[in-house]
RODO-2510 file (C-alpha; in nm, 4 decimals, decimal comma):
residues 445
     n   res          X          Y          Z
     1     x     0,6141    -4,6559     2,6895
     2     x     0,3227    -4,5413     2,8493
     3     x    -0,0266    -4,4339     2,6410
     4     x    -0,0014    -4,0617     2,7698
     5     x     0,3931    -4,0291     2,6907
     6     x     0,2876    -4,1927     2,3267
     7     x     0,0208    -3,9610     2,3009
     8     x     0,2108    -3,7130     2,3631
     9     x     0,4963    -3,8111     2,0934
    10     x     0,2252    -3,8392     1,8402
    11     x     0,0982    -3,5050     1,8839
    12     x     0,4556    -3,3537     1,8980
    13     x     0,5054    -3,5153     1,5070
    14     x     0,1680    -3,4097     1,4133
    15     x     0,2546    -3,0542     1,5044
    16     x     0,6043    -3,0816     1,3569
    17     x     0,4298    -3,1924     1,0291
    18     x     0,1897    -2,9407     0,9652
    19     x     0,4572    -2,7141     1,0723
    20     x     0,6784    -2,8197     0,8096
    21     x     0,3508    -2,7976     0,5493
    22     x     0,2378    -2,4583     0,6438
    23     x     0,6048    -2,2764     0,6751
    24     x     0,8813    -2,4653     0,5549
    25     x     0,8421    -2,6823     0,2913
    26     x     0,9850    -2,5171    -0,0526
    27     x     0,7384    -2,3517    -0,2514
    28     x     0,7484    -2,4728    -0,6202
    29     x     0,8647    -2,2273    -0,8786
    30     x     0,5575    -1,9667    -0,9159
    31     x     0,5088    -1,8179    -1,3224
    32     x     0,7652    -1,6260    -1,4218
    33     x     0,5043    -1,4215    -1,6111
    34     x     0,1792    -1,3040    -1,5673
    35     x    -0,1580    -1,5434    -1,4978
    36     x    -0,4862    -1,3588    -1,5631
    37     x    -0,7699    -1,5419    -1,4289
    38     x    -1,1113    -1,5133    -1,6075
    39     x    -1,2758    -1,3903    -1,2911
    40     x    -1,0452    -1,1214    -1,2394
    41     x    -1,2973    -0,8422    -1,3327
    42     x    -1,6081    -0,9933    -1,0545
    43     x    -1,3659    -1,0168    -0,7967
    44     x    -1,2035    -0,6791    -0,8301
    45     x    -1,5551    -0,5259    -0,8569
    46     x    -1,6064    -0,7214    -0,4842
    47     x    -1,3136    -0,6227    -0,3445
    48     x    -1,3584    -0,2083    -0,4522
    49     x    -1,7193    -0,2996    -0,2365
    50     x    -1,5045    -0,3695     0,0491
    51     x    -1,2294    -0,1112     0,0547
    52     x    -1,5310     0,1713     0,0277
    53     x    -1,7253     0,0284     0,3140
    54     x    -1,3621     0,0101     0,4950
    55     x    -1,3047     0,3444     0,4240
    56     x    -1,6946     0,3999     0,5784
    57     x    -1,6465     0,2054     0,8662
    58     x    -1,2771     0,3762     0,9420
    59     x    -1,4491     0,7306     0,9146
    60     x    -1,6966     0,6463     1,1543
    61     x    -1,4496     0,5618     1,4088
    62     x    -1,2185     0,8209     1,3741
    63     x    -1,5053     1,0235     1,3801
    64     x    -1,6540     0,9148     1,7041
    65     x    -1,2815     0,8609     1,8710
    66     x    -1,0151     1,0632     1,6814
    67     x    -0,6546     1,0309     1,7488
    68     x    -0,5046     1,3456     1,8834
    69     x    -0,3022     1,5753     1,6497
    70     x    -0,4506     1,4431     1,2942
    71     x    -0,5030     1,6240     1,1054
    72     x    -0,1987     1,8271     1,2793
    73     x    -0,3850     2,1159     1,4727
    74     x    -0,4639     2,4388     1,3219
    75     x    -0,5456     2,2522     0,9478
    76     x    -0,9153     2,1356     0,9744
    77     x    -1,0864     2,4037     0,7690
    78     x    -0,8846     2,2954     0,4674
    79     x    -1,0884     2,0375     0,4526
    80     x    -1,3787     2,1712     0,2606
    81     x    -1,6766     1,9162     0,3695
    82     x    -2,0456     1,9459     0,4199
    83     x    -1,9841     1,8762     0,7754
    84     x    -1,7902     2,0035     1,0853
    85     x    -1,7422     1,5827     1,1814
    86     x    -1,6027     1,5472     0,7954
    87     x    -1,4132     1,8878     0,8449
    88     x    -1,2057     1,7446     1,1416
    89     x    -1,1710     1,3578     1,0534
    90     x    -1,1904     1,3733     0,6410
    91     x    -1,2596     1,0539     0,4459
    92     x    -0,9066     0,8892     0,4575
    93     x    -0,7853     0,5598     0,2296
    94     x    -0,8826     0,2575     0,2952
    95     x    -0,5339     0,1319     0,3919
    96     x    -0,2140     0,3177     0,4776
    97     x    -0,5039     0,5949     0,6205
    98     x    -0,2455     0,7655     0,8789
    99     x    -0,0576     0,9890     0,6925
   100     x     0,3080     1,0940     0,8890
   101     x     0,4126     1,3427     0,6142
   102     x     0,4547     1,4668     0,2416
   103     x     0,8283     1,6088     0,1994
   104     x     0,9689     1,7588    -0,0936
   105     x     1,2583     1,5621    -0,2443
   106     x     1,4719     1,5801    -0,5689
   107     x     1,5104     1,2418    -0,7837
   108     x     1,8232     1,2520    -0,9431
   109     x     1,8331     0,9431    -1,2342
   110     x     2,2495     0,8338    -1,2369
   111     x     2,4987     0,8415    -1,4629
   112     x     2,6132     0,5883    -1,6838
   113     x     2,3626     0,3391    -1,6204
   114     x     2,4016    -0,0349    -1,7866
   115     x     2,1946    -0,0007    -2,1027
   116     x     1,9165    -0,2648    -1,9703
   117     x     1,8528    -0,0100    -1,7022
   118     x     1,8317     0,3083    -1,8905
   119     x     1,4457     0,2608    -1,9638
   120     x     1,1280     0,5138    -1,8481
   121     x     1,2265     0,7747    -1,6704
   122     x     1,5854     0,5427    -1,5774
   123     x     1,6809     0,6091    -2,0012
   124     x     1,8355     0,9917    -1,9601
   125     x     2,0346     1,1076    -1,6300
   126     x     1,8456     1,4470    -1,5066
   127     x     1,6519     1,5158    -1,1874
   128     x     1,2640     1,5601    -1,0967
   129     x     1,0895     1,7559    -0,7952
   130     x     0,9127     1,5094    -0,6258
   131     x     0,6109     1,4094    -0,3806
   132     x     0,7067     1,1880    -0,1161
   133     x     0,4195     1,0495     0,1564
   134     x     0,4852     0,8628     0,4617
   135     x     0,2093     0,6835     0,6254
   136     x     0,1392     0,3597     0,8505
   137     x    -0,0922     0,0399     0,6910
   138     x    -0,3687     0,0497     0,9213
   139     x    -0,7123     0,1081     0,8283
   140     x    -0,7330     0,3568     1,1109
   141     x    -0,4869     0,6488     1,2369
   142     x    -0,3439     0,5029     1,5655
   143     x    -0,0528     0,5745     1,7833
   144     x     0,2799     0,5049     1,6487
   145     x     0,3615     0,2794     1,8865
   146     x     0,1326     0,0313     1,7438
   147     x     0,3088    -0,2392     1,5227
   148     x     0,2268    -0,1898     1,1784
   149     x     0,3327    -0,1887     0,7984
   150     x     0,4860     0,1512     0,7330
   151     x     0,4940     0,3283     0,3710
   152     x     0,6809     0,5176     0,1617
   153     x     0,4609     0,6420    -0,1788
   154     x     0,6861     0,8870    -0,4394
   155     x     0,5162     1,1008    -0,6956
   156     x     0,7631     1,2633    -0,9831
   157     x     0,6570     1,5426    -1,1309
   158     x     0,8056     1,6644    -1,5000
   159     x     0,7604     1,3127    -1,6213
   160     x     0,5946     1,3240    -1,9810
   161     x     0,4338     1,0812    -2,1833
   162     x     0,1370     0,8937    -2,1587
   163     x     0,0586     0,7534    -1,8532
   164     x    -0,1182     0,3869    -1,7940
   165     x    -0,4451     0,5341    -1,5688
   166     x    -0,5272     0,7518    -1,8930
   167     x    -0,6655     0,4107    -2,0445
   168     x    -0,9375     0,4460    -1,7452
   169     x    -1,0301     0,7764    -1,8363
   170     x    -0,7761     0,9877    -1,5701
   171     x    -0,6947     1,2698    -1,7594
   172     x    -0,2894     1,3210    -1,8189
   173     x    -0,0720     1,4288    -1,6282
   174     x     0,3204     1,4991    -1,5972
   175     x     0,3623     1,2565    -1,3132
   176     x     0,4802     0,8659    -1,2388
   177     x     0,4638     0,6931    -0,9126
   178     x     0,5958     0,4288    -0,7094
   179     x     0,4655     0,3025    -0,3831
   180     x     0,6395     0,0800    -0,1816
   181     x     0,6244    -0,0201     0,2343
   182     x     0,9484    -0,1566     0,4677
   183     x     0,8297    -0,5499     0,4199
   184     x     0,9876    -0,7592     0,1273
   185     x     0,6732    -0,9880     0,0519
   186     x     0,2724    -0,9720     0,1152
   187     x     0,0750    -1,2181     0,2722
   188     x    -0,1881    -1,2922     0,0363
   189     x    -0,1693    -1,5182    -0,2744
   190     x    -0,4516    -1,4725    -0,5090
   191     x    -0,7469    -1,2366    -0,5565
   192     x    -1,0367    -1,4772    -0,4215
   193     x    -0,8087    -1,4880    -0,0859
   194     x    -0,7739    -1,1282    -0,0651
   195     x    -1,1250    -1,0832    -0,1572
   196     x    -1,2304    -1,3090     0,1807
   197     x    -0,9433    -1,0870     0,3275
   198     x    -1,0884    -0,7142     0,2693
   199     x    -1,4844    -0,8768     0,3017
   200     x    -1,3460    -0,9399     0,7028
   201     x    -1,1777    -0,6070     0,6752
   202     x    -1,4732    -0,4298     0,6090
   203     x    -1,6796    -0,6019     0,8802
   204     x    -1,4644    -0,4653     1,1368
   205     x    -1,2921    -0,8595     1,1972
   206     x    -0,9205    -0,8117     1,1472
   207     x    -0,7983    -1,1864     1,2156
   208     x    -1,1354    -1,3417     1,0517
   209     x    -0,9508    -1,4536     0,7568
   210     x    -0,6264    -1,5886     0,9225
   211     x    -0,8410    -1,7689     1,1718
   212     x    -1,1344    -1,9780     0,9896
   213     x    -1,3914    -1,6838     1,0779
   214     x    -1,3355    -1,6745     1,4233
   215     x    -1,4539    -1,3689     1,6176
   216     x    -1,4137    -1,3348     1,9978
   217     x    -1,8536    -1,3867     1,9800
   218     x    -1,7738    -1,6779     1,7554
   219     x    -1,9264    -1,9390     2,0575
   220     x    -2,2549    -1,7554     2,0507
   221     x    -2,2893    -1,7967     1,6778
   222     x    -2,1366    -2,1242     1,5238
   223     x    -1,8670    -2,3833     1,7030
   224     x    -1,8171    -2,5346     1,4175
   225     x    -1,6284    -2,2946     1,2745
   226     x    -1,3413    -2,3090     1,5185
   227     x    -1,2637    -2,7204     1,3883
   228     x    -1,2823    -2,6322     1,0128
   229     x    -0,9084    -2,5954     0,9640
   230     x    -0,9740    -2,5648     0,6184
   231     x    -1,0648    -2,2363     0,6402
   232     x    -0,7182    -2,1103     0,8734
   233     x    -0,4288    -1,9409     0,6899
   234     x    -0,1157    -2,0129     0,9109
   235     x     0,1336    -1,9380     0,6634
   236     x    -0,0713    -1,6128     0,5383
   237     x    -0,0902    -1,5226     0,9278
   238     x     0,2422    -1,5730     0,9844
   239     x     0,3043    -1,3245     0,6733
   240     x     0,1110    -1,0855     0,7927
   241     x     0,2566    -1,0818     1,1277
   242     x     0,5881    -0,9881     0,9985
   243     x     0,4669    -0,6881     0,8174
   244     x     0,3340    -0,5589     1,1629
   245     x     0,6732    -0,4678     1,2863
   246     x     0,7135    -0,2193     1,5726
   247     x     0,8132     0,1191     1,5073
   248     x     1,1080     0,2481     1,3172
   249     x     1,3828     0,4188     1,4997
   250     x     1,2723     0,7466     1,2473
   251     x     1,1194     0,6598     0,8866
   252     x     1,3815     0,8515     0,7085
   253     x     1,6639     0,6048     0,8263
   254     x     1,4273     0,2918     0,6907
   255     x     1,4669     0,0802     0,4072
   256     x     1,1100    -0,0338     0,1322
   257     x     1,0604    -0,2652    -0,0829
   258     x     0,7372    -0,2755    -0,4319
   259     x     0,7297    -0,6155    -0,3002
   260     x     0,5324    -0,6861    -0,6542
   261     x     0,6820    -0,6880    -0,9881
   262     x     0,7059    -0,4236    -1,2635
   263     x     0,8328    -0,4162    -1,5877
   264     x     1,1696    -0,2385    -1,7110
   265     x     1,1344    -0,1218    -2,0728
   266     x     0,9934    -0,4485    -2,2891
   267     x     1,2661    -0,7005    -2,1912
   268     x     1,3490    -0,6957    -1,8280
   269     x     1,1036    -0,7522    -1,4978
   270     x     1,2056    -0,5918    -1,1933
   271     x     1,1597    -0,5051    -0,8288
   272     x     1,1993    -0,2135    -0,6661
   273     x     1,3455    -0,0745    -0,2871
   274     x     1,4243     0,2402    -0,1207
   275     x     1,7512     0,2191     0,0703
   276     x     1,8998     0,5383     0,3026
   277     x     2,2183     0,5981     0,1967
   278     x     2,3710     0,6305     0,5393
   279     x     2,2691     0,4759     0,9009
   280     x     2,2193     0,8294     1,0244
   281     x     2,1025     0,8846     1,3553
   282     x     1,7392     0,9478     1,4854
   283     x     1,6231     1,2756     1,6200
   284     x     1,5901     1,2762     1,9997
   285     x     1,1962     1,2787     2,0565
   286     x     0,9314     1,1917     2,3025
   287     x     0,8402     0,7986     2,1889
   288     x     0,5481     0,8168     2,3927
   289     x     0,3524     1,0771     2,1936
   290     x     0,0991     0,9222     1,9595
   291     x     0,2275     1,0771     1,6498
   292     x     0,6321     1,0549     1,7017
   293     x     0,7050     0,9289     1,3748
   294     x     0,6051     1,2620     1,2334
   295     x     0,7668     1,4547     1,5412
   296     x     1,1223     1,2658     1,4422
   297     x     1,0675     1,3786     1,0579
   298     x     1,0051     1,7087     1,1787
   299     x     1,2974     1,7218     1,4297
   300     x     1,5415     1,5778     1,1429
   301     x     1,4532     1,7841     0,8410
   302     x     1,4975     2,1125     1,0848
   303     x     1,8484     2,0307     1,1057
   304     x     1,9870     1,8383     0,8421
   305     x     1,9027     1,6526     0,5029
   306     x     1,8131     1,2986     0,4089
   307     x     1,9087     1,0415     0,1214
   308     x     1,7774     0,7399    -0,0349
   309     x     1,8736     0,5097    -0,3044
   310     x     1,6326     0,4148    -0,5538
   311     x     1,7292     0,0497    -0,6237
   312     x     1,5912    -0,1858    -0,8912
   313     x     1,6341    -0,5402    -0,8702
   314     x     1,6209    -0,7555    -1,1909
   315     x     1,4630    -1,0545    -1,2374
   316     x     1,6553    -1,3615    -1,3201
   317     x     1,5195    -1,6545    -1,5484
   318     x     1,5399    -2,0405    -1,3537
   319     x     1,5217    -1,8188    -1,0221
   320     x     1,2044    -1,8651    -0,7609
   321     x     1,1216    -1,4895    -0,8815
   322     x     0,7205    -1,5380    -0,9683
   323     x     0,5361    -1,2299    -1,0955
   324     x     0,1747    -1,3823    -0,9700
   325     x     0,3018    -1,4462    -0,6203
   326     x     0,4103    -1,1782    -0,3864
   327     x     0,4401    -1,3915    -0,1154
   328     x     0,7384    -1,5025    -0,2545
   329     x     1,0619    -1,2748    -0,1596
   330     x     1,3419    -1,2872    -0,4447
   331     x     1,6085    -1,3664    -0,3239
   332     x     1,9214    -1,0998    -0,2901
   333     x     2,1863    -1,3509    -0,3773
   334     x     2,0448    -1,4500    -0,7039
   335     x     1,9609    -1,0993    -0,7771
   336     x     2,0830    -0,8611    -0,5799
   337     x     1,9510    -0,4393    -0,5736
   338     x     2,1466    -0,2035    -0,8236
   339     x     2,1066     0,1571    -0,7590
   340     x     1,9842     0,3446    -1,0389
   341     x     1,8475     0,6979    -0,8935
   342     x     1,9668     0,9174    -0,5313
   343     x     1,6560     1,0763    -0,3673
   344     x     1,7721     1,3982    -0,1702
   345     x     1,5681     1,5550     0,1144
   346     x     1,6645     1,8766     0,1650
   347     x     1,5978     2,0561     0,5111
   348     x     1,2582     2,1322     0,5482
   349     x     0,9267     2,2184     0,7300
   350     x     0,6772     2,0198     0,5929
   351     x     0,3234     2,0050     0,8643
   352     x     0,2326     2,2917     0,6711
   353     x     0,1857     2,0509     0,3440
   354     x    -0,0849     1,8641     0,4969
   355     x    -0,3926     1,9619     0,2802
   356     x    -0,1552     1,9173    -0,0074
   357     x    -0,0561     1,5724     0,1092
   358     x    -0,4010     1,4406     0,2120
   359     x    -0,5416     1,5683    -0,1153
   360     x    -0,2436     1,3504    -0,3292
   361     x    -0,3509     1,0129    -0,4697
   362     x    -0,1102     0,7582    -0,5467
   363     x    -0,1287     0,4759    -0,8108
   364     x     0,1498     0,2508    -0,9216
   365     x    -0,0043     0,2425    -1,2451
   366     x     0,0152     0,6467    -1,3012
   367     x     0,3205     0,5310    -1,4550
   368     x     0,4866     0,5223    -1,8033
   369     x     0,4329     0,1674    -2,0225
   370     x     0,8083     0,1449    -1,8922
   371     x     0,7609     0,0874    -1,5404
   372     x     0,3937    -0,0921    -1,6038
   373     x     0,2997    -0,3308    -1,2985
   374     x     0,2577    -0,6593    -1,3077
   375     x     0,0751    -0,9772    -1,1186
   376     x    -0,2621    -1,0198    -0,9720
   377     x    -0,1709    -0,7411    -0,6486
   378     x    -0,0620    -0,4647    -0,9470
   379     x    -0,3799    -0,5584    -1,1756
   380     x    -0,6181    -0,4853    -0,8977
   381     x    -0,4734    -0,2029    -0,7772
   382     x    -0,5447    -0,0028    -1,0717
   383     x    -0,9411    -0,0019    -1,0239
   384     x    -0,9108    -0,0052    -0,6058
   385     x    -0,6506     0,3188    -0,5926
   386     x    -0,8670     0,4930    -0,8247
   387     x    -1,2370     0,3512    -0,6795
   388     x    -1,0877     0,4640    -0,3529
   389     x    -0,9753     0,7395    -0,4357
   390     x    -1,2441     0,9271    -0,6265
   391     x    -1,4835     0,7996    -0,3695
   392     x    -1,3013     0,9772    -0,0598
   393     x    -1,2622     1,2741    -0,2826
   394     x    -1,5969     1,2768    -0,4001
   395     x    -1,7176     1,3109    -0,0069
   396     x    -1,4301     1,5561     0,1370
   397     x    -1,5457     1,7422    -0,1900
   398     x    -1,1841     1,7592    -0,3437
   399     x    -1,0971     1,6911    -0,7087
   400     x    -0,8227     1,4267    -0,8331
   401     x    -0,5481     1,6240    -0,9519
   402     x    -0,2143     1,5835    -1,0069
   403     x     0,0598     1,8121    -0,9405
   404     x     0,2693     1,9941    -1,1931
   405     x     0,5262     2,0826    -0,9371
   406     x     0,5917     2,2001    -0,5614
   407     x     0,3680     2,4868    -0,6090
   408     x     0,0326     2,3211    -0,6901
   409     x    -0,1547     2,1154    -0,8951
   410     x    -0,1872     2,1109    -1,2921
   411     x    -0,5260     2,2114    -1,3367
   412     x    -0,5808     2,0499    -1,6964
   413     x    -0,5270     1,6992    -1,4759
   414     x    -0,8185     1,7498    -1,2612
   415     x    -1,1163     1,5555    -1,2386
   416     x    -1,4508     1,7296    -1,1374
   417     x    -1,6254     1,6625    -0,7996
   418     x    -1,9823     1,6278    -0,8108
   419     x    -2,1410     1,7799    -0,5462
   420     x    -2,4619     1,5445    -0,5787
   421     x    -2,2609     1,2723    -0,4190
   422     x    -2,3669     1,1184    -0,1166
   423     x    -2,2445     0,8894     0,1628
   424     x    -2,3866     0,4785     0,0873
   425     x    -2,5835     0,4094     0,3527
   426     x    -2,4656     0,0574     0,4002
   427     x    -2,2497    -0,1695     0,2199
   428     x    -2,5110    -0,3476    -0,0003
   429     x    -2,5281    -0,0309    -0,1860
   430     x    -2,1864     0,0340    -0,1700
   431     x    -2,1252    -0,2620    -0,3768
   432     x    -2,3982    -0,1777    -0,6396
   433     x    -2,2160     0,0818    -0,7189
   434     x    -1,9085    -0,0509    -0,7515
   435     x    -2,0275    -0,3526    -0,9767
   436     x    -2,1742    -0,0485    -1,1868
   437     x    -1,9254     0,1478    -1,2045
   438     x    -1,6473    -0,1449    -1,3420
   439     x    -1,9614    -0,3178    -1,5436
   440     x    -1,8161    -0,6419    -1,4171
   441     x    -2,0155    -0,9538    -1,4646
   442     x    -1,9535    -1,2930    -1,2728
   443     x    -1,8351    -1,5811    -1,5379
   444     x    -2,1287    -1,7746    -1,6510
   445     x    -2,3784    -1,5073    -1,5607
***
């Protein structure tokens, strides 16, 4: 055998090995509970630093080169700003930014439930008028053609009791939510990787973190870079890839997934996914329009209704089902998704909700003790919704408030927008404010 043909061989196995390493080895059995590291607090603080100076950096591009039809035409003066550039591109999230639609839609809790399920708002069959957002994961609003995460957020109104987000001073409201997006794991595994993650985010790099650091300008600044492997995420890459999945046929006739855990009352742990309840058809539309996904929604709902099934799946003890990691997918066939609630969508025009729907926040943990999250994605989301949240508010000059109902919001549940507030310069003091305002301290320090 000749040296290049053993070469060759050798780098064929090498290959095959990492492969095998990176993708398809078996992942030990995560915690079936939850892990809270000591650090949690610092890193959250860093990582509300990033989303704001995301949400900066995203403004400033839509800004300078906005994507036809958002906000839909005719709607910019509802957005009551100090500017007319803030008027027609408003401060937007800091993920999931393009919003497709908020429809009205009736949840309707089942009959006859297994007693493990009949917990939160699952313990009583009845219905609730609900909030239901569509919107795609990118930090920017871009054509629907692009591949990308899609979402599916659901706000029910007429809930009471006290609500989780009331420990960090949100004032109450009738209201629980669930969030949820069409993938059935995320591609991140702790909070010091997703705090690398959003730090590239917010410097504009989108594959910095997947790829060691490396920018196209990467030569010009440090080789080295490109050879320390240690720093590459090929499994985390190749999770992220498959939440960028081309568009949907129409978003109505799409199934989502809470990919992270929640509990069920104080003895079970579930998951959660939206399922239609038929394949119905999509609505004949131009797919080369930038903003089709909204144009299907709108050509649908004219005619005819939609459905989903809520679904919960539980949890199942000596089962890969880890609370910490969400890059884990349970598995169906040891668990498989029980419907528990029917989501109707009546016919509908819904463009005209578009001030209402950019002005609604979503949290997973504006929930009932019931449904609490849980795992490392759910803790931080509690202070990075809200952070987010009240900081695009704060500079579209809109309060928080939830809604009581179809008709408006529950004025006794808003928060007050002070005027005084004024857009960070950079993202140094971005994050001085944000270690403020969660009083976090590094370990040790």
């Amino acid at each position: 055998m000749n040296t290049r043909r053993t070469r060759i061989i050798i780098g064929l196995i090498v290959i095959a090995a990492l492969g095998y390493y990176f993708f398809l080895r078996s992942k030990p059995l995560g915690p079936m509970g939850e892990v809270v590291s000591p650090d949690e607090d610092y890193l959250t603080a860093q990582i509300v630093a990033s989303a704001l100076s995301m949400v900066n950096a995203s403004h400033r591009t839509m800004a300078a080169k906005p994507l036809p039809g958002n906000p839909p035409g005719g709607l910019a003066s509802t957005y009551p700003t100090s500017t007319s550039a803030n008027a027609i591109q408003p401060y937007r999230r800091d993920v999931h930014a393009k919003t497709h639609g908020c429809v009205k839609a009736t949840f309707h809790v089942l009959e006859n439930l297994d007693p493990k399920y009949r917990q939160g708002i699952f313990a009583n069959p009845g219905e609730y008028e609900a909030w239901i957002r569509y919107s795609s994961g990118n930090t920017l609003v871009l054509k629907d053609s692009i591949k990308d995460a899609r979402g599916m957020a659901i706000k029910l109104m007429g809930v009471p009791g006290r609500k989780l987000l009331e420990d960090a001073g949100v004032p109450h409201a009738e209201t629980q939510d669930f969030v949820m997006m069409n993938a059935t794991q995320f591609f991140i595994l702790n909070l010091p990787e997703y705090l690398v993650f959003t730090q590239y985010l917010g410097e504009g790099s989108n594959y910095g973190y997947f790829l060691g650091g490396f920018t196209p300008d990467l030569p010009a600044k440090n080789w080295s870079k490109m050879f320390n492997f240690s720093n590459y995420h090929p499994r985390e890459m190749m999770l992220a890839m498959n939440t960028l999945k081309p568009p949907p046929d129409s978003l109505l006739n799409t199934q989502f997934y809470s990919v992270s855990a929640y509990k069920l009352g104080n003895e079970n742990v579930v998951k959660y996914s939206m399922r239609p309840c038929s394949d119905a058809k999509a609505a004949e539309v131009d797919r080369s329009q930038p903003n089709f996904l909204r144009d299907e929604m709108t050509a649908h709902l004219k005619d005819r209704d939609a459905c989903f099934e809520f679904l919960v799946q539980l949890q199942v003890p000596g089962k890969n089902m880890p609370v910490e990691d969400t890059t884990v997918e349970w598995s169906e066939s040891d668990s498989p998704f029980i419907p528990v609630a029917r989501i109707e969508i009546k016919k509908q025009s819904f463009v005209e909700n578009q001030e209402t729907c950019e002005s609604l926040s979503y949290n997973p943990w504006h929930s009932l003790p019931a449904h609490q999250p849980l795992g490392v994605m759910n803790r931080i989301r509690k202070s990075l919704y809200l952070g987010v949240s009240r900081y695009r508010r704060g500079m579209n000059n809109v309060p928080l408030c939830e809604p009581k109902d179809w008709n408006g919001p529950d004025e006794n549940s808003c928060e007050t927008v002070e005027n005084s507030i004024a857009t960070p310069s950079d993202s140094a003091s971005i994050q001085d404010t944000a270690k403020q305002g969660t009083k976090a301290k590094k370990p040790g320090y």
